[in-house]
C-alpha positions as CSV (number, residue, x, y, z in Angstrom):
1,X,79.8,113.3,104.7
2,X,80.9,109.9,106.0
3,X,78.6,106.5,106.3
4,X,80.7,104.1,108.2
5,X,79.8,100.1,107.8
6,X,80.9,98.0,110.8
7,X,80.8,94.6,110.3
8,X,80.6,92.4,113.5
9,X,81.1,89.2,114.4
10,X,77.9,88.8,117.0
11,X,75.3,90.6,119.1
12,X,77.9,92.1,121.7
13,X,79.9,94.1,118.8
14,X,76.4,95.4,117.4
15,X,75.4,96.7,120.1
16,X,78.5,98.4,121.4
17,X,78.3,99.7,117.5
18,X,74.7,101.4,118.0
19,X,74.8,102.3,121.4
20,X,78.0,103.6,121.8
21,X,80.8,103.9,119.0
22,X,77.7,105.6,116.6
23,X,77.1,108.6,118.5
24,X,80.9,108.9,119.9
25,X,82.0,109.1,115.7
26,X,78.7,111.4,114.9
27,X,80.8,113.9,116.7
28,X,83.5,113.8,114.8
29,X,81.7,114.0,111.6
30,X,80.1,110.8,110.2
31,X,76.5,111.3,108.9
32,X,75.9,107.5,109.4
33,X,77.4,104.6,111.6
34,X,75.9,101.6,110.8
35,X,76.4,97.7,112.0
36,X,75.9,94.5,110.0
37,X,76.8,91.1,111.4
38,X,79.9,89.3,109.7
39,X,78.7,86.3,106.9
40,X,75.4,86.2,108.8
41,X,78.0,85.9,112.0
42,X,78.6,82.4,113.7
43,X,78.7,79.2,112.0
44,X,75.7,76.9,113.3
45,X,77.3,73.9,113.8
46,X,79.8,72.1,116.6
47,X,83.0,73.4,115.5
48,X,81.4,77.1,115.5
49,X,83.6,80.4,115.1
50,X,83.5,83.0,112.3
51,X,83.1,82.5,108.7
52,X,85.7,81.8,106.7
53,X,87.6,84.4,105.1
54,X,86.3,84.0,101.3
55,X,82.6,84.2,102.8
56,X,83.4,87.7,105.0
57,X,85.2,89.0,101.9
58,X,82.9,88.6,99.5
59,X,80.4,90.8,101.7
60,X,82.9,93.5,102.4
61,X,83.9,93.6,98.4
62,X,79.8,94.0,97.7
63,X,79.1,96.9,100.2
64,X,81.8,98.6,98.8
65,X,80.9,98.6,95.5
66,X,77.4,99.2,95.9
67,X,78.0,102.2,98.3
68,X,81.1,103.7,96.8
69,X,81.1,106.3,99.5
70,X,80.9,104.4,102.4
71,X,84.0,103.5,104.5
72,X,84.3,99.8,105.5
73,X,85.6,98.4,109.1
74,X,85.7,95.1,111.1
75,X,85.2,94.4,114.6
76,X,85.9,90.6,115.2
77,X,88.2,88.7,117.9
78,X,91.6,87.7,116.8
79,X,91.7,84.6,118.7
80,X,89.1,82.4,116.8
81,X,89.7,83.4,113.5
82,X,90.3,80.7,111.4
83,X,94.4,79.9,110.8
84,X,94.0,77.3,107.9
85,X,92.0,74.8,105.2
86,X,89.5,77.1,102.7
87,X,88.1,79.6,105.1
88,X,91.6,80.3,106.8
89,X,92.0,84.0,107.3
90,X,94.6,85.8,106.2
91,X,98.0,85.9,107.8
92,X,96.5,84.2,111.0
93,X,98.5,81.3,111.0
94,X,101.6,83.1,110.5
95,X,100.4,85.4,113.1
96,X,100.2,83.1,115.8
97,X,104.2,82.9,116.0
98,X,104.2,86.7,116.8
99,X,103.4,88.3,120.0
100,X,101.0,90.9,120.7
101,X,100.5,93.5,118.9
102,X,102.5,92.6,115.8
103,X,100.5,89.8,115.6
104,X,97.2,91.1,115.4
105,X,98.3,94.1,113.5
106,X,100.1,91.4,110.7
107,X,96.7,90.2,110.3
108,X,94.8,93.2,109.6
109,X,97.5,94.3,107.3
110,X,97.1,91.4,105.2
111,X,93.0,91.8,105.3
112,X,93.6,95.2,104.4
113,X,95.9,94.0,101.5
114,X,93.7,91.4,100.0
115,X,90.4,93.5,99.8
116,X,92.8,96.3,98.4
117,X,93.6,93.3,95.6
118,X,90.0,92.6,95.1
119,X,88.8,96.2,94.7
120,X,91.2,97.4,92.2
121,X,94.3,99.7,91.6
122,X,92.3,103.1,92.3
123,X,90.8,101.9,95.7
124,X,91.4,104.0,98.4
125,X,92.9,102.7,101.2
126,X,90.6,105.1,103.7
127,X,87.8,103.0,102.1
128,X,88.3,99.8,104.2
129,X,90.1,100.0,107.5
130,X,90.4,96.1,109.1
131,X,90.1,96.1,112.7
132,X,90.6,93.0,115.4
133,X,89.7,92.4,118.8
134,X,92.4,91.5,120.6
135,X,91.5,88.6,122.1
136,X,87.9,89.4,122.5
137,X,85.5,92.4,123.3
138,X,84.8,91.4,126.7
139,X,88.8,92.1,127.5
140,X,88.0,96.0,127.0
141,X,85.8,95.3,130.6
142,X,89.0,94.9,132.2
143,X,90.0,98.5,131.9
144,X,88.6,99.6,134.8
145,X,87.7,96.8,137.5
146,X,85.9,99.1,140.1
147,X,83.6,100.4,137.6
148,X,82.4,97.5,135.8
149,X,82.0,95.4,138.9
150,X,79.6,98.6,140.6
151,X,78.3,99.1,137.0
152,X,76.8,95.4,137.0
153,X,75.7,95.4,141.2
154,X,78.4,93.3,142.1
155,X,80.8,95.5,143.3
156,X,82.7,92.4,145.1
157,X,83.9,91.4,142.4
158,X,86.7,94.0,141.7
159,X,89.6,92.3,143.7
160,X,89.1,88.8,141.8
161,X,88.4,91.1,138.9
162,X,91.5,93.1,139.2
163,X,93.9,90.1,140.1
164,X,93.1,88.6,136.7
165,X,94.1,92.5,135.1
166,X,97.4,92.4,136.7
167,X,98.3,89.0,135.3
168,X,98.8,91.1,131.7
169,X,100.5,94.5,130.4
170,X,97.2,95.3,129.3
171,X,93.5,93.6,129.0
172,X,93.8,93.4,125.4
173,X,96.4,90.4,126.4
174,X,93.9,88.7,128.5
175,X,93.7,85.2,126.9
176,X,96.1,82.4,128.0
177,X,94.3,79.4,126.7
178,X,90.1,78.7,125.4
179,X,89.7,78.3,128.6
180,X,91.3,81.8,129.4
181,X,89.1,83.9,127.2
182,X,87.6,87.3,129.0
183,X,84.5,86.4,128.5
184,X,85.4,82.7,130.1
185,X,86.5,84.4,133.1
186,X,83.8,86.8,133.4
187,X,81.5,83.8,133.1
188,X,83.5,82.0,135.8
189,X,82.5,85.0,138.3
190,X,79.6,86.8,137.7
191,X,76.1,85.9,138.5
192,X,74.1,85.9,135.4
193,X,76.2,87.0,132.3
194,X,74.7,87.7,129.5
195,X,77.6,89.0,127.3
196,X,75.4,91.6,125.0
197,X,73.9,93.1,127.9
198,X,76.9,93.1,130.4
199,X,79.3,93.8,127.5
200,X,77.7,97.3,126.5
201,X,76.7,98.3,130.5
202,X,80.2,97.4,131.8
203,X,81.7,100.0,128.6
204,X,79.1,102.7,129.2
205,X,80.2,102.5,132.7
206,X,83.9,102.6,132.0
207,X,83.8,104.9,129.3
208,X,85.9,105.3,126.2
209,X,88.4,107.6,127.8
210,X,89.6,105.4,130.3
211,X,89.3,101.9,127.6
212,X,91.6,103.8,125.2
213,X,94.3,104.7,127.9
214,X,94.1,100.6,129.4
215,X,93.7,99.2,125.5
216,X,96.3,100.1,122.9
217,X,95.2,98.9,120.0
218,X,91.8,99.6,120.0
219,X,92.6,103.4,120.7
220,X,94.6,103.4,117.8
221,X,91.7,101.9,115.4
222,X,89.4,104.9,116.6
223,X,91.8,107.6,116.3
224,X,91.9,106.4,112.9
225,X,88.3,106.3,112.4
226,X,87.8,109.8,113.9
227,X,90.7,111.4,111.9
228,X,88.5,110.3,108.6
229,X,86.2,113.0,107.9
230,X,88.7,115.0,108.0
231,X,91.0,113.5,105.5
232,X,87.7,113.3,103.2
233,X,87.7,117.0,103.5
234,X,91.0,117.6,102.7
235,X,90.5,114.8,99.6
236,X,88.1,117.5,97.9
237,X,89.7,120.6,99.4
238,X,86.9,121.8,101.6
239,X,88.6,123.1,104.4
240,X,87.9,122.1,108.2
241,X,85.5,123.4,110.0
């Protein structure tokens, strides 16, 4: 059996964790689905953002070791990562000369890469899986306009909602400037945000279905995660159920 650590940049990210990726992956065979918050999450001071790369990997090379049979992800937003100076990420700055989704994906191989490096030559690859928001979780609310804007009583809200969709191939590629950030725009337009709470009720109400057909990238990161337990059975030959 499979306990999965996802480590999050904020509140939002947790609670999508618990309340909804958990029990999706419990059906495809994880015994445990877990959420910790990234380098105790946001810096608290002006410039603000995620910890630094050094910080966040030192606490993904310690889970791993001390639970050798956990698997490892990341759920954090591409965008604010930091691109340079001692708690630069890895590959960001290159990164941001790439479009989408090269770029993000350049990012995460190079995460993946560097905790391989830290870990050893027999660490397995399955072990730690690096994923990215792309720019931030609140673009997955764009996946289905009607939805989130009945989902949230404001159901007025779908046309404004839905012109800012069809500016991009896909809401994953919602983020023209700081100022153009999903959440920025959701802030602009509906009454009382509160990006935990409206995060996880606008994706319950859209549902993972119709967010993996809208969002690319992020379907690809959870076929991956539901296709592990079955690789870990294959690993010890115990054939699938």
């Amino acid at each position: 059996m499979i306990r999965l650590r996802v480590l999050v940049e904020g509140p939002t990210e947790r609670d999508f964790v618990n309340e909804i990726l958990a029990p999706h992956l419990y059906m495809h065979g994880f015994s445990s689905v877990s959420s910790r918050l990234l380098g105790n999450s946001r810096l608290n001071n002006k410039r603000g953002g995620i910890r630094g790369w050094p910080e966040v990997r030192g606490n993904i090379v310690r889970l791993l070791r001390e639970d050798r049979n956990c698997v490892a992800t990341t759920m954090a937003d591409y965008y604010g990562l930091p691109a340079s100076g001692g708690r630069k990420w890895p590959g960001r700055q290159k990164a941001a000369k790439i479009r989408y989704p090269e770029n993000v994906e350049r990012v995460e191989m190079e995460l993946a890469n560097d905790i391989r490096e830290r870990m050893g030559a027999d660490f397995s690859k399955n072990r730690f899986i690096p994923f990215l928001m792309m720019h931030e979780f609140e673009a997955l609310l764009f996946s289905d306009c009607k939805r989130f804007s009945e989902a949230i009583g404001q159901p007025g809200l779908v046309d404004s909602l839905q012109e800012i969709r069809d500016e991009f191939s896909t809401p994953e590629e919602i983020n023209d400037s700081p100022e153009g950030a999903p959440s920025k725009r959701l802030g602009k337009l509906v009454r009382k945000f509160r990006k935990p709470l409206t995060g996880v009720l606008g994706v319950k109400a859209i549902d993972l279905p119709k967010i993996r057909a809208e969002c690319p990238h992020f379907s690809g990161w959870l076929s991956r995660l539901e296709g592990l337990p079955a690789d870990s059975r294959e690993d010890q030959n115990i054939p699938n159920q």
